[in-house]
FIDO-332048 format. One record per atom (N, C-alpha, C, O, CB): residue number from 1; chain; atom name; x, y, z. Coordinates in pm, whole numbers, plus 50000, padded with zeros to 5 digits. Glycine has a CB too. Layout:
N
<i:NUM | ch:A | at:CA | east:X | north:Y | up:Z>
...
This chain:
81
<i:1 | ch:A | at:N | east:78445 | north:74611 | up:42206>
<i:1 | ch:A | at:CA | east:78330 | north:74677 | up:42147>
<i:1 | ch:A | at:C | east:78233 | north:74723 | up:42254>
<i:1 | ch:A | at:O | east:78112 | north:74735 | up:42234>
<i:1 | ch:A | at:CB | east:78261 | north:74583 | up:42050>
<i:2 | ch:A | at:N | east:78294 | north:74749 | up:42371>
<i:2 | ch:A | at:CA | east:78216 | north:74870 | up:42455>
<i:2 | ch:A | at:C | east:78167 | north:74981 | up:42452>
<i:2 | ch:A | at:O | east:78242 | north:75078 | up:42453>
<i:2 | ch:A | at:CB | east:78255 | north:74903 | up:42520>
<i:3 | ch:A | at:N | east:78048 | north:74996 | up:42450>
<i:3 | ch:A | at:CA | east:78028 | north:75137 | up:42418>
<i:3 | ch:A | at:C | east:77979 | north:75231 | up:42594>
<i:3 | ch:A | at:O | east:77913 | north:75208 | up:42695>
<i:3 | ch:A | at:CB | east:77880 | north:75138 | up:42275>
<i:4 | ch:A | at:N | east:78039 | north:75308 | up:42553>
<i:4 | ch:A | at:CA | east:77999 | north:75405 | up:42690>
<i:4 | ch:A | at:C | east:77907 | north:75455 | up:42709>
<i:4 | ch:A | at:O | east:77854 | north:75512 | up:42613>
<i:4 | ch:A | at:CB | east:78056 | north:75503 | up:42717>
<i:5 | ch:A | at:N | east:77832 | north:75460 | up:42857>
<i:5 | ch:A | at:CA | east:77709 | north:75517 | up:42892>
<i:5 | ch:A | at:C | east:77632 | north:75582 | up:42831>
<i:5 | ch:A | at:O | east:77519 | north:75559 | up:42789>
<i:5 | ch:A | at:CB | east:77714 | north:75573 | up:42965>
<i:6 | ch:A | at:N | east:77754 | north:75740 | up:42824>
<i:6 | ch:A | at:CA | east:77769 | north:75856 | up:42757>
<i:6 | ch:A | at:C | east:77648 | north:75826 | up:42580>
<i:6 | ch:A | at:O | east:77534 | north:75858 | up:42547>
<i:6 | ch:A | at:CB | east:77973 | north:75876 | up:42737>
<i:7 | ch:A | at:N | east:77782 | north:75741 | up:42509>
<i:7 | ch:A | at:CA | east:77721 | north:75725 | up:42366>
<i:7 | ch:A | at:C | east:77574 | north:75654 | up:42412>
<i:7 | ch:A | at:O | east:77472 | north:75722 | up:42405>
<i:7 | ch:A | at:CB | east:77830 | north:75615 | up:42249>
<i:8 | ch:A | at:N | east:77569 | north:75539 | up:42451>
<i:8 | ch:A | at:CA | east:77430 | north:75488 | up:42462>
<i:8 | ch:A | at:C | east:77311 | north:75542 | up:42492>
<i:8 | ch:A | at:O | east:77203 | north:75505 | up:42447>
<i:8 | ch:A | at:CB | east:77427 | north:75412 | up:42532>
<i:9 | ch:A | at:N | east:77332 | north:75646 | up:42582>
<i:9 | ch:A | at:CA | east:77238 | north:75767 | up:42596>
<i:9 | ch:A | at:C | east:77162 | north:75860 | up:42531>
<i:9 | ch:A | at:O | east:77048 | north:75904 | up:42548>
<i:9 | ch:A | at:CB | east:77278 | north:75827 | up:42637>
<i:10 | ch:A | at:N | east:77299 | north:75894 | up:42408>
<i:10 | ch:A | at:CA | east:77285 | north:76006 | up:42367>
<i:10 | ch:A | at:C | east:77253 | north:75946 | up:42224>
<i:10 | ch:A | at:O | east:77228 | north:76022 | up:42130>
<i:10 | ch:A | at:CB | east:77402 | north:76108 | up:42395>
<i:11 | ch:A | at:N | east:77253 | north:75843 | up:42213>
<i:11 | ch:A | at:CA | east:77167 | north:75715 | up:42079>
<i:11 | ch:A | at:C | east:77025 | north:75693 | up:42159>
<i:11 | ch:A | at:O | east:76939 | north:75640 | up:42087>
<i:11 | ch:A | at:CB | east:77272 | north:75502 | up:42055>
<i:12 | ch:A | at:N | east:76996 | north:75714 | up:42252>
<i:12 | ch:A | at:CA | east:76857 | north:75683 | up:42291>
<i:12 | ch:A | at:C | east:76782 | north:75845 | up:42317>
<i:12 | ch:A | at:O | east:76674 | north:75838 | up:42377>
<i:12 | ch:A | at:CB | east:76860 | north:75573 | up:42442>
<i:13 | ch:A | at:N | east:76801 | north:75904 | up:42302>
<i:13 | ch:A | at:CA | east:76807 | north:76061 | up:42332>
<i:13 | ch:A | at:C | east:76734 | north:76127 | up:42163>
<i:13 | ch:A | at:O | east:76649 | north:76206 | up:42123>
<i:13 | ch:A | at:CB | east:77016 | north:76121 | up:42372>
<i:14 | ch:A | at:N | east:76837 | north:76031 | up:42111>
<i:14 | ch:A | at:CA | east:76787 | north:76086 | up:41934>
<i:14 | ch:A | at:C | east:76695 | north:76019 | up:41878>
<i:14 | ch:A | at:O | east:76650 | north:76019 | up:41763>
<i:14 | ch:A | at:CB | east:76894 | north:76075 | up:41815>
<i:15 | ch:A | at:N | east:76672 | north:75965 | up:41967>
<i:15 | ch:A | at:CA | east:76462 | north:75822 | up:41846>
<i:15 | ch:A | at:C | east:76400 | north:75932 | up:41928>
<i:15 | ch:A | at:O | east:76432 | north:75982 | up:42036>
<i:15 | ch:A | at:CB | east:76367 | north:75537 | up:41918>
<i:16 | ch:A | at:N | east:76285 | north:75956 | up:41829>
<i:16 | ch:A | at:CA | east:76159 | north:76003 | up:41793>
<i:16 | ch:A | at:C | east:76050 | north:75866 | up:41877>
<i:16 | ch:A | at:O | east:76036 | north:75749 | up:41842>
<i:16 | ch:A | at:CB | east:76152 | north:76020 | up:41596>
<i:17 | ch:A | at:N | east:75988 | north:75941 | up:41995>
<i:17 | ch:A | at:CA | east:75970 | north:75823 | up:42029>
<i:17 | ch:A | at:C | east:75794 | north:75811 | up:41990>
<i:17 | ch:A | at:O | east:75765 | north:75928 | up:42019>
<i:17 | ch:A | at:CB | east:76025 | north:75802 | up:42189>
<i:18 | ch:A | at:N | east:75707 | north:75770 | up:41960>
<i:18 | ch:A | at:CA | east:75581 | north:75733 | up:41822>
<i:18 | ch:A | at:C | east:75490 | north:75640 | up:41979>
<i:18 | ch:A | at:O | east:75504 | north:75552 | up:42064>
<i:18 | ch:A | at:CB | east:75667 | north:75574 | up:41610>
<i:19 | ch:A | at:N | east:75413 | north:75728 | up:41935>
<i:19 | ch:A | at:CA | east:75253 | north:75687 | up:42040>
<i:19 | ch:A | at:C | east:75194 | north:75520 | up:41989>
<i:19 | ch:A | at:O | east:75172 | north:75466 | up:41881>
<i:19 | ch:A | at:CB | east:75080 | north:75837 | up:41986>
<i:20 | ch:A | at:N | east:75185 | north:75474 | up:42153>
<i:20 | ch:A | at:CA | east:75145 | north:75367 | up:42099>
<i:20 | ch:A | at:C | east:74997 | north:75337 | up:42002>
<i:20 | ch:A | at:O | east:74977 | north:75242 | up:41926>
<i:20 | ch:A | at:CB | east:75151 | north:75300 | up:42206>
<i:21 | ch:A | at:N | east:74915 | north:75442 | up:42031>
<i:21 | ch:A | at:CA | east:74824 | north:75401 | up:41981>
<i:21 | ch:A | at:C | east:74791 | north:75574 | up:41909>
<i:21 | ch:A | at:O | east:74807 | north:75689 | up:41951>
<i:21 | ch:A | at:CB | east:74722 | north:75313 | up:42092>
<i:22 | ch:A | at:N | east:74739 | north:75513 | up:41781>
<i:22 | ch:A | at:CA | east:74719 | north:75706 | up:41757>
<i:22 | ch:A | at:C | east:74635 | north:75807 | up:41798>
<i:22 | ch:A | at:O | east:74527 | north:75769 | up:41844>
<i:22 | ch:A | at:CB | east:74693 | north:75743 | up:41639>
<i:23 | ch:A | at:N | east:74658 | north:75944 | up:41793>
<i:23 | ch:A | at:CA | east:74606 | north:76036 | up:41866>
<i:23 | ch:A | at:C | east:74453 | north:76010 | up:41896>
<i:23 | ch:A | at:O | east:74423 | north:75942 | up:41798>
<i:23 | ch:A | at:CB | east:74631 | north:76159 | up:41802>
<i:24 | ch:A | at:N | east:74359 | north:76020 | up:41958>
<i:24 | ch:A | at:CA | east:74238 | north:75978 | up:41945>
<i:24 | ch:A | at:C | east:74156 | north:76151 | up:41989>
<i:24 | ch:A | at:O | east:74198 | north:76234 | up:42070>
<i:24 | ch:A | at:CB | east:74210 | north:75822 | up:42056>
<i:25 | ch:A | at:N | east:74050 | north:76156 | up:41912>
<i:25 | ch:A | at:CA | east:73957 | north:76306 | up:41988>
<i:25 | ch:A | at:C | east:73924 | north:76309 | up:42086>
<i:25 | ch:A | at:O | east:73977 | north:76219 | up:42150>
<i:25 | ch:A | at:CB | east:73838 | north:76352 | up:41952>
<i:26 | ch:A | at:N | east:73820 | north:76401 | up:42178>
<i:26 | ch:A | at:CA | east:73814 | north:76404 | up:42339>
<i:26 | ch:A | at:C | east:73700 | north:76291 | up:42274>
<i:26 | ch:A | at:O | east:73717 | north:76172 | up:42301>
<i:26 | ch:A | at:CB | east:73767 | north:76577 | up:42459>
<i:27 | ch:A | at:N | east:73597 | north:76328 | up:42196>
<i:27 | ch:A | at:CA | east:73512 | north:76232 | up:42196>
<i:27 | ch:A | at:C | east:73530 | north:76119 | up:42191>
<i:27 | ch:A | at:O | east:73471 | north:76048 | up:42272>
<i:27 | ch:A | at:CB | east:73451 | north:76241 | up:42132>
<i:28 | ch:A | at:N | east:73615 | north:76065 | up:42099>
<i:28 | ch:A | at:CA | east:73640 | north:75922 | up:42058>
<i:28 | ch:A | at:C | east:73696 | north:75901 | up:42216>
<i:28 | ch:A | at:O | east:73620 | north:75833 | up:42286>
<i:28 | ch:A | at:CB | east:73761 | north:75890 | up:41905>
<i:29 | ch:A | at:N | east:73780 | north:75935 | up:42261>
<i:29 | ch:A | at:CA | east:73837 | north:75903 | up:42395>
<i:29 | ch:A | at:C | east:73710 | north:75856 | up:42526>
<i:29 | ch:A | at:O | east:73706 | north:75760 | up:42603>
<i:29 | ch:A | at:CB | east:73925 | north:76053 | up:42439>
<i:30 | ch:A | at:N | east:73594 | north:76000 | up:42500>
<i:30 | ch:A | at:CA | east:73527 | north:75954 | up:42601>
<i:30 | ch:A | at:C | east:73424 | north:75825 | up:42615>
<i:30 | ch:A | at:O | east:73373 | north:75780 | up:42718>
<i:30 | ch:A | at:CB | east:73473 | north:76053 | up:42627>
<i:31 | ch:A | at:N | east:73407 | north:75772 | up:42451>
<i:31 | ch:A | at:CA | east:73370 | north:75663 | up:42394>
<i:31 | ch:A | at:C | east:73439 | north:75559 | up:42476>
<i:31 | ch:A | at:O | east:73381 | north:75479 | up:42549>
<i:31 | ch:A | at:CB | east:73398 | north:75662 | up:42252>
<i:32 | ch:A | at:N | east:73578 | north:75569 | up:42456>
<i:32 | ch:A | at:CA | east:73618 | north:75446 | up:42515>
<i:32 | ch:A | at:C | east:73675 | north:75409 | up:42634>
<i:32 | ch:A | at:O | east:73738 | north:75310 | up:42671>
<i:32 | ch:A | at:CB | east:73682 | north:75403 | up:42452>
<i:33 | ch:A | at:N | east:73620 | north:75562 | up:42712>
<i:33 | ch:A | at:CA | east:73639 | north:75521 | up:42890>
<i:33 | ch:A | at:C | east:73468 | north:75518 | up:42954>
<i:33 | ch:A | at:O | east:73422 | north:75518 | up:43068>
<i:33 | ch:A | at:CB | east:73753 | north:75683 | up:42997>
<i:34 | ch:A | at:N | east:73412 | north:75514 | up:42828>
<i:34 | ch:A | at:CA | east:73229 | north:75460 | up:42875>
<i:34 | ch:A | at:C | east:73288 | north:75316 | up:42901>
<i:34 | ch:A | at:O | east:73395 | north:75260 | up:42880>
<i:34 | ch:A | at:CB | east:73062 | north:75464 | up:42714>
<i:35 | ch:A | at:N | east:73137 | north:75272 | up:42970>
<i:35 | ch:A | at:CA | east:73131 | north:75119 | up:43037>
<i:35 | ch:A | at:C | east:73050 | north:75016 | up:42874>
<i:35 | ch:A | at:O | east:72991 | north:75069 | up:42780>
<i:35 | ch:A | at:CB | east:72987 | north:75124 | up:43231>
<i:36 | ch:A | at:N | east:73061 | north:74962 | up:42881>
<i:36 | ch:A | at:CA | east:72957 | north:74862 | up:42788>
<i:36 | ch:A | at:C | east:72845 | north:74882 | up:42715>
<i:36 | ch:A | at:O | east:72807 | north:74887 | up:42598>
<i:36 | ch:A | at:CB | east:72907 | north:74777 | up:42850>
<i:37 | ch:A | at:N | east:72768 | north:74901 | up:42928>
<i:37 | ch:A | at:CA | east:72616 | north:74953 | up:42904>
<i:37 | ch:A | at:C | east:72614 | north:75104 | up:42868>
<i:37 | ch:A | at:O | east:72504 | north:75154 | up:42842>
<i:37 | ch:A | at:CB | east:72520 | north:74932 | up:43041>
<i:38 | ch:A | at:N | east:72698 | north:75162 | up:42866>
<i:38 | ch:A | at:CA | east:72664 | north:75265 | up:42867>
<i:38 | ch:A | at:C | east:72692 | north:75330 | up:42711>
<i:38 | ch:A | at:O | east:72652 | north:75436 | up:42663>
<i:38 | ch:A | at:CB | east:72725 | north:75320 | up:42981>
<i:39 | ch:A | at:N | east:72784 | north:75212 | up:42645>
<i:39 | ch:A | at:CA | east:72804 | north:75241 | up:42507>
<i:39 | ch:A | at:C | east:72669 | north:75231 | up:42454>
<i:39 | ch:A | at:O | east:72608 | north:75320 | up:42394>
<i:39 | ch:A | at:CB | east:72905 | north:75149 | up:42436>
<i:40 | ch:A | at:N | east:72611 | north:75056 | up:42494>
<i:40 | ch:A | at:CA | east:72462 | north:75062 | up:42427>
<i:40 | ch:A | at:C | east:72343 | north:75142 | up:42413>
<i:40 | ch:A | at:O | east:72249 | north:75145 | up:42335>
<i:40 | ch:A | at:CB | east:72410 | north:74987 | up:42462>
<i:41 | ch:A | at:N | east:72400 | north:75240 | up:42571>
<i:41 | ch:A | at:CA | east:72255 | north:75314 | up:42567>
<i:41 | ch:A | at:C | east:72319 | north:75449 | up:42464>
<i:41 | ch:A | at:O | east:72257 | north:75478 | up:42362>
<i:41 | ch:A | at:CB | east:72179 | north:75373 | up:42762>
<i:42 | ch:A | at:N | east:72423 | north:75511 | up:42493>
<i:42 | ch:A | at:CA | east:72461 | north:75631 | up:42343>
<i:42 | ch:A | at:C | east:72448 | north:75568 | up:42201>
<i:42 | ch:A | at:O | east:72455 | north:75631 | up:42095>
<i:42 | ch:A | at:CB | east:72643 | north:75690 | up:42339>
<i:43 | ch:A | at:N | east:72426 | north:75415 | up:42219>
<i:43 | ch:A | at:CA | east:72447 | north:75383 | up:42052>
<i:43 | ch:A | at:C | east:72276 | north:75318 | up:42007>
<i:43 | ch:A | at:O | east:72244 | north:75298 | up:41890>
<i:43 | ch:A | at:CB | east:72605 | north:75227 | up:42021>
<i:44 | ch:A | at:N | east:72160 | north:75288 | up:42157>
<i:44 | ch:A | at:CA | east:72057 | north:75311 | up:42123>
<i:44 | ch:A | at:C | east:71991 | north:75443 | up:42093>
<i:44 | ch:A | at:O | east:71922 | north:75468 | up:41994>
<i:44 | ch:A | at:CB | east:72011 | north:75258 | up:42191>
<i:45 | ch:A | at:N | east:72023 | north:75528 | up:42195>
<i:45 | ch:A | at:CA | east:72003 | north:75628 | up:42159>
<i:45 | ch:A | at:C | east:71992 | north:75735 | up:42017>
<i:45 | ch:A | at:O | east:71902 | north:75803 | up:41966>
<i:45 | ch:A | at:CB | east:72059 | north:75641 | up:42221>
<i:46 | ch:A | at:N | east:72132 | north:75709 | up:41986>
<i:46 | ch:A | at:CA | east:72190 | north:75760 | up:41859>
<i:46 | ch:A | at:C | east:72114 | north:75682 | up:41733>
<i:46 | ch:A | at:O | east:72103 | north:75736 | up:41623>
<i:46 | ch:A | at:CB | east:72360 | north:75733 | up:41858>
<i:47 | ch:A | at:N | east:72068 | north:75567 | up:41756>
<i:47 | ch:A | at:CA | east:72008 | north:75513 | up:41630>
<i:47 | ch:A | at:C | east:71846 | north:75549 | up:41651>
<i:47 | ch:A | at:O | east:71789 | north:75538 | up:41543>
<i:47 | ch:A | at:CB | east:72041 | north:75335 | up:41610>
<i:48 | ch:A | at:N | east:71784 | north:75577 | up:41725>
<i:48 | ch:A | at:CA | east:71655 | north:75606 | up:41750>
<i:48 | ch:A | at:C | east:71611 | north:75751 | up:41718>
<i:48 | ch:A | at:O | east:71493 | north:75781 | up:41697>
<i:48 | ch:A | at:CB | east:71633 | north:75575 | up:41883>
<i:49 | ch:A | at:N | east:71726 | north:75851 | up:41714>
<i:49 | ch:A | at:CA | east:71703 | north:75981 | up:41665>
<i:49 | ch:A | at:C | east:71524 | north:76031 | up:41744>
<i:49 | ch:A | at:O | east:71432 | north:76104 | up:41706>
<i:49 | ch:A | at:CB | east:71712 | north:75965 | up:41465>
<i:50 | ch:A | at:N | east:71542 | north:75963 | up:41838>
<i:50 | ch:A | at:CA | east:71408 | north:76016 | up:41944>
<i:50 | ch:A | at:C | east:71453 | north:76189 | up:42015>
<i:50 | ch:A | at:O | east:71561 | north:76211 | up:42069>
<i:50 | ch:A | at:CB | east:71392 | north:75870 | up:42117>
<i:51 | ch:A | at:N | east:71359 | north:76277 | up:41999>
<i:51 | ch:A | at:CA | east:71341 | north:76393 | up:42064>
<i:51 | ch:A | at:C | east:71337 | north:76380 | up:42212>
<i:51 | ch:A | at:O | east:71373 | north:76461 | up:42298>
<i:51 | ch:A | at:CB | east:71226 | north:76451 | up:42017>
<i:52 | ch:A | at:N | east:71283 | north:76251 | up:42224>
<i:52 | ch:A | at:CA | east:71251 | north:76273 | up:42384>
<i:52 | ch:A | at:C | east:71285 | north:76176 | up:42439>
<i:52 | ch:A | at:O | east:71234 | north:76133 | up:42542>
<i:52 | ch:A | at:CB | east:71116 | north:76295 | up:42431>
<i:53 | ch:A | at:N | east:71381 | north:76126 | up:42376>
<i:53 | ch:A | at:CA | east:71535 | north:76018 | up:42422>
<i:53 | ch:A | at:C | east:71662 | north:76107 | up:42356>
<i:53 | ch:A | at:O | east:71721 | north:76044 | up:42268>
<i:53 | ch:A | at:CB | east:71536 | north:75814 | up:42321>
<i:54 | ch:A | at:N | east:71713 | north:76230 | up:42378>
<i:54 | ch:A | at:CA | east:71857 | north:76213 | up:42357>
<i:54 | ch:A | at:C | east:71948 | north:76151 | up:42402>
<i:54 | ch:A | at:O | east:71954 | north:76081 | up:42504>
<i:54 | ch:A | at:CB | east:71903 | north:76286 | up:42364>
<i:55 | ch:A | at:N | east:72057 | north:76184 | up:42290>
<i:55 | ch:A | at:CA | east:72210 | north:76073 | up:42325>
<i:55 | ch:A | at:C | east:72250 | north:76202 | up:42456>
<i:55 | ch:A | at:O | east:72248 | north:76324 | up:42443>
<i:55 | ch:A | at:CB | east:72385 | north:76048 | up:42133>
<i:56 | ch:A | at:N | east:72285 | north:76123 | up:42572>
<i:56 | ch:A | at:CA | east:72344 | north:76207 | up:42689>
<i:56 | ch:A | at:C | east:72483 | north:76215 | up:42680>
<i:56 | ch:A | at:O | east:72558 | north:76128 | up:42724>
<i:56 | ch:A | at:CB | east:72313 | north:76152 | up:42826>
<i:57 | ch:A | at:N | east:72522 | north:76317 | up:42624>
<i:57 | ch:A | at:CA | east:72689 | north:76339 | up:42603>
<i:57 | ch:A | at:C | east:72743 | north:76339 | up:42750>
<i:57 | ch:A | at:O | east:72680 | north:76394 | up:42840>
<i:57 | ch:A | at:CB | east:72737 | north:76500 | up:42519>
<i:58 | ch:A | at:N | east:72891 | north:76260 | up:42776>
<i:58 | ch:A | at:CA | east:72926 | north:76280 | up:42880>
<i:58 | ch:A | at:C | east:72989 | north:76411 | up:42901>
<i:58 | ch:A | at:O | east:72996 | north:76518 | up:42841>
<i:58 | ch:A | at:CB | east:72987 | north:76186 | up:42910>
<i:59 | ch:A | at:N | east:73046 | north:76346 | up:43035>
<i:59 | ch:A | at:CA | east:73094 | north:76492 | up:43079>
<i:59 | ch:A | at:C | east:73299 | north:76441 | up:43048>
<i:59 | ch:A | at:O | east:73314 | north:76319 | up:43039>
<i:59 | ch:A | at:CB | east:73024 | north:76542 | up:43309>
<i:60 | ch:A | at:N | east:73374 | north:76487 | up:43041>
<i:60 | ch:A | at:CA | east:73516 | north:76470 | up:42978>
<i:60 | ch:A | at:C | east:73560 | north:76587 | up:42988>
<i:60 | ch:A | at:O | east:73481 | north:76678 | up:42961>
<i:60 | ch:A | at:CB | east:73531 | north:76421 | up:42836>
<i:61 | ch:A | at:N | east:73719 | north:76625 | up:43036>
<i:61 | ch:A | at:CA | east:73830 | north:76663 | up:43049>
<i:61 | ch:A | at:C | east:73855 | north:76715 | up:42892>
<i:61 | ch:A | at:O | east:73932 | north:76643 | up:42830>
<i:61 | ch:A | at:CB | east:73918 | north:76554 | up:43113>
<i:62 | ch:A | at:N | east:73821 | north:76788 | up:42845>
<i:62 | ch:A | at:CA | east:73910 | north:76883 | up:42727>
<i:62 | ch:A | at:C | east:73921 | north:77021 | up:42686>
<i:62 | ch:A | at:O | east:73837 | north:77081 | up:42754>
<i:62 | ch:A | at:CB | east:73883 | north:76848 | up:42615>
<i:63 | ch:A | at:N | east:73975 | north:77096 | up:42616>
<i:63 | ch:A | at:CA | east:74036 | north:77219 | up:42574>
<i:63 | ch:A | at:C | east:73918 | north:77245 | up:42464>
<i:63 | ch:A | at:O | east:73927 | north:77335 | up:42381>
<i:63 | ch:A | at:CB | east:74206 | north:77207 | up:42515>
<i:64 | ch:A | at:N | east:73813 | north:77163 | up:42473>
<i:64 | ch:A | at:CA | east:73692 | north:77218 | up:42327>
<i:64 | ch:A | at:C | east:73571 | north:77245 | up:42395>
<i:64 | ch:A | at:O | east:73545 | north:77167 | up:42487>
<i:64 | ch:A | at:CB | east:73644 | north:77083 | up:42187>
<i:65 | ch:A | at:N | east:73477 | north:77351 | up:42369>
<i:65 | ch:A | at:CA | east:73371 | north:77410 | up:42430>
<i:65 | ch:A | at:C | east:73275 | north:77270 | up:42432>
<i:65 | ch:A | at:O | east:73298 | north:77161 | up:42381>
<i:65 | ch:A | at:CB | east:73314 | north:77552 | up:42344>
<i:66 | ch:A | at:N | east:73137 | north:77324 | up:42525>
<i:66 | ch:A | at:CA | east:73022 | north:77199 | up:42529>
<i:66 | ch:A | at:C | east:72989 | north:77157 | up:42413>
<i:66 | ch:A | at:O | east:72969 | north:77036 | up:42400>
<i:66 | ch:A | at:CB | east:72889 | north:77229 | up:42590>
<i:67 | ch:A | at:N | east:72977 | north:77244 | up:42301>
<i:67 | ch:A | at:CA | east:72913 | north:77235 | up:42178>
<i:67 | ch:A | at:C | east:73001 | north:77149 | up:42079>
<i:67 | ch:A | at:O | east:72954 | north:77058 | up:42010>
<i:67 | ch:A | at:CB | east:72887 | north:77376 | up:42125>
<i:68 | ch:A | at:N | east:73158 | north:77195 | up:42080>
<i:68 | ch:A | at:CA | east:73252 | north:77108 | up:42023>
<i:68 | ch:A | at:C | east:73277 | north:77005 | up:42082>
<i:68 | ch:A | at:O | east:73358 | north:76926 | up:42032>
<i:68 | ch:A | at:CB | east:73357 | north:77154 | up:42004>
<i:69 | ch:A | at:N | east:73244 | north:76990 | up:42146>
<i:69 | ch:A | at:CA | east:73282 | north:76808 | up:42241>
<i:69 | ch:A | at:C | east:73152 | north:76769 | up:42203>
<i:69 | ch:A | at:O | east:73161 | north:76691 | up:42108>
<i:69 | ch:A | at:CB | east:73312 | north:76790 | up:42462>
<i:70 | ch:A | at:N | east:73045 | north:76787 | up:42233>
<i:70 | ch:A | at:CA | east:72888 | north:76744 | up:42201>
<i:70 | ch:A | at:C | east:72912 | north:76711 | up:42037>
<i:70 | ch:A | at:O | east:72858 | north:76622 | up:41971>
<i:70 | ch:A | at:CB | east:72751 | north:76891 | up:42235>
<i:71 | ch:A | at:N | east:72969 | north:76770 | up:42012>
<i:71 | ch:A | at:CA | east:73013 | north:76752 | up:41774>
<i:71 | ch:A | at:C | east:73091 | north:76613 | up:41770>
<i:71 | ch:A | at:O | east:73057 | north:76514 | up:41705>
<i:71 | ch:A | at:CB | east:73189 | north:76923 | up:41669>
<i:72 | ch:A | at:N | east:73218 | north:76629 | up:41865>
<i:72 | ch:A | at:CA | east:73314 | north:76528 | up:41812>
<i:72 | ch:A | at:C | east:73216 | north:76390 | up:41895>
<i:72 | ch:A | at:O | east:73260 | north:76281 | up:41859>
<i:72 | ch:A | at:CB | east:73514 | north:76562 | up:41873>
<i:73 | ch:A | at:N | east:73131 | north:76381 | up:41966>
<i:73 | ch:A | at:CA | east:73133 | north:76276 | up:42013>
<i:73 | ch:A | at:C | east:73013 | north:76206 | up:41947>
<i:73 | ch:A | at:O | east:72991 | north:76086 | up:41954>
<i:73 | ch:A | at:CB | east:73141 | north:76285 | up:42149>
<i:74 | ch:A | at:N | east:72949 | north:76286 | up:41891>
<i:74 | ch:A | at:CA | east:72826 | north:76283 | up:41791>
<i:74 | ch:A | at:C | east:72930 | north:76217 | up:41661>
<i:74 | ch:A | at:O | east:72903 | north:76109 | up:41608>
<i:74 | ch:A | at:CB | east:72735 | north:76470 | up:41755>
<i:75 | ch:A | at:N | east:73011 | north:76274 | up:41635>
<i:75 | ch:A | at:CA | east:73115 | north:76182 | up:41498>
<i:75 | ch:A | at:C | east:73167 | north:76042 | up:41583>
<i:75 | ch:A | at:O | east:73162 | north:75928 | up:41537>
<i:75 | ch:A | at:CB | east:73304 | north:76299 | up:41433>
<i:76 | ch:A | at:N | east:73210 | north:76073 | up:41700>
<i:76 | ch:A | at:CA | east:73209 | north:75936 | up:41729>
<i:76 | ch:A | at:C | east:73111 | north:75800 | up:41783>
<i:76 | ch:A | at:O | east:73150 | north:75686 | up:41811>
<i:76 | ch:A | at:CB | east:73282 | north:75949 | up:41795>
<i:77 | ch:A | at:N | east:73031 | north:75832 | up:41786>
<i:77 | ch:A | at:CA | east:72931 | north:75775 | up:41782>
<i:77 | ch:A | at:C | east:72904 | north:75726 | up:41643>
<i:77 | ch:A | at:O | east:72887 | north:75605 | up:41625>
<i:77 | ch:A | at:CB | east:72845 | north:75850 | up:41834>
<i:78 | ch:A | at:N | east:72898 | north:75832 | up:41524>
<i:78 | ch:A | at:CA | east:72844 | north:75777 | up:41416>
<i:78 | ch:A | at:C | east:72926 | north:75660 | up:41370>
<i:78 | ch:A | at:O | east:72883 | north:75547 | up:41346>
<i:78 | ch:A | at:CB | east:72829 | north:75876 | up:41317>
<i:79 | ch:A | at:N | east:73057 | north:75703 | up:41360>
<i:79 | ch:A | at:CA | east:73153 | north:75589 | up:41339>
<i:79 | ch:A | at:C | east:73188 | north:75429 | up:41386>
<i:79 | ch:A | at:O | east:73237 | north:75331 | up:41329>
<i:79 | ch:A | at:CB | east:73240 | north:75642 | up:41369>
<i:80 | ch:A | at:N | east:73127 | north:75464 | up:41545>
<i:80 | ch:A | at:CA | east:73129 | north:75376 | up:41617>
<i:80 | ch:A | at:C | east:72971 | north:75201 | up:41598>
<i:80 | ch:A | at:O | east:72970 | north:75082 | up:41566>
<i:80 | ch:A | at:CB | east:73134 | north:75488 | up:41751>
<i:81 | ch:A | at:N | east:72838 | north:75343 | up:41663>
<i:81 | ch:A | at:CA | east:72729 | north:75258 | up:41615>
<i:81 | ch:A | at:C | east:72690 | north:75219 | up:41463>
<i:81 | ch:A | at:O | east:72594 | north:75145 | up:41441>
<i:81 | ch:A | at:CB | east:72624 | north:75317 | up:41665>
């Protein structure tokens, strides 16, 4: 009951291989390569709704304009704090 290289390959070739963790947004992402403190201060921020304390959106790596990354991370935030 040997099976050859060949077959074993070409059985590992055919799985669908499924993310360990699911897709996450740029925002939610940049949420969770913040530090601690730095969650507390976007999630004081965000609850204080101060004019002259905004939440300081970071800066992050993605394919969505300032305004759409500034959106998703504003949803992640809400979700989060």
């Amino acid at each position: 009951m040997a099976l050859s290289l060949t077959a074993l390959l070409a059985g590992c070739a055919q799985e669908d291989p499924k993310p360990l963790h699911p897709t996450r947004s740029p925002g939610e992402a940049a949420w969770y390569e913040s530090s601690k403190a730095q969650r507390k201060e976007y999630c004081a921020a965000y609850r204080a709704h101060d004019p002259q304390r905004p939440v300081h959106v970071p800066t992050f790596a993605s394919a969505m304009s300032e305004d759409e990354f500034a959106d998703d991370f504003y949803d992640a935030l809400k979700e989060k704090c």
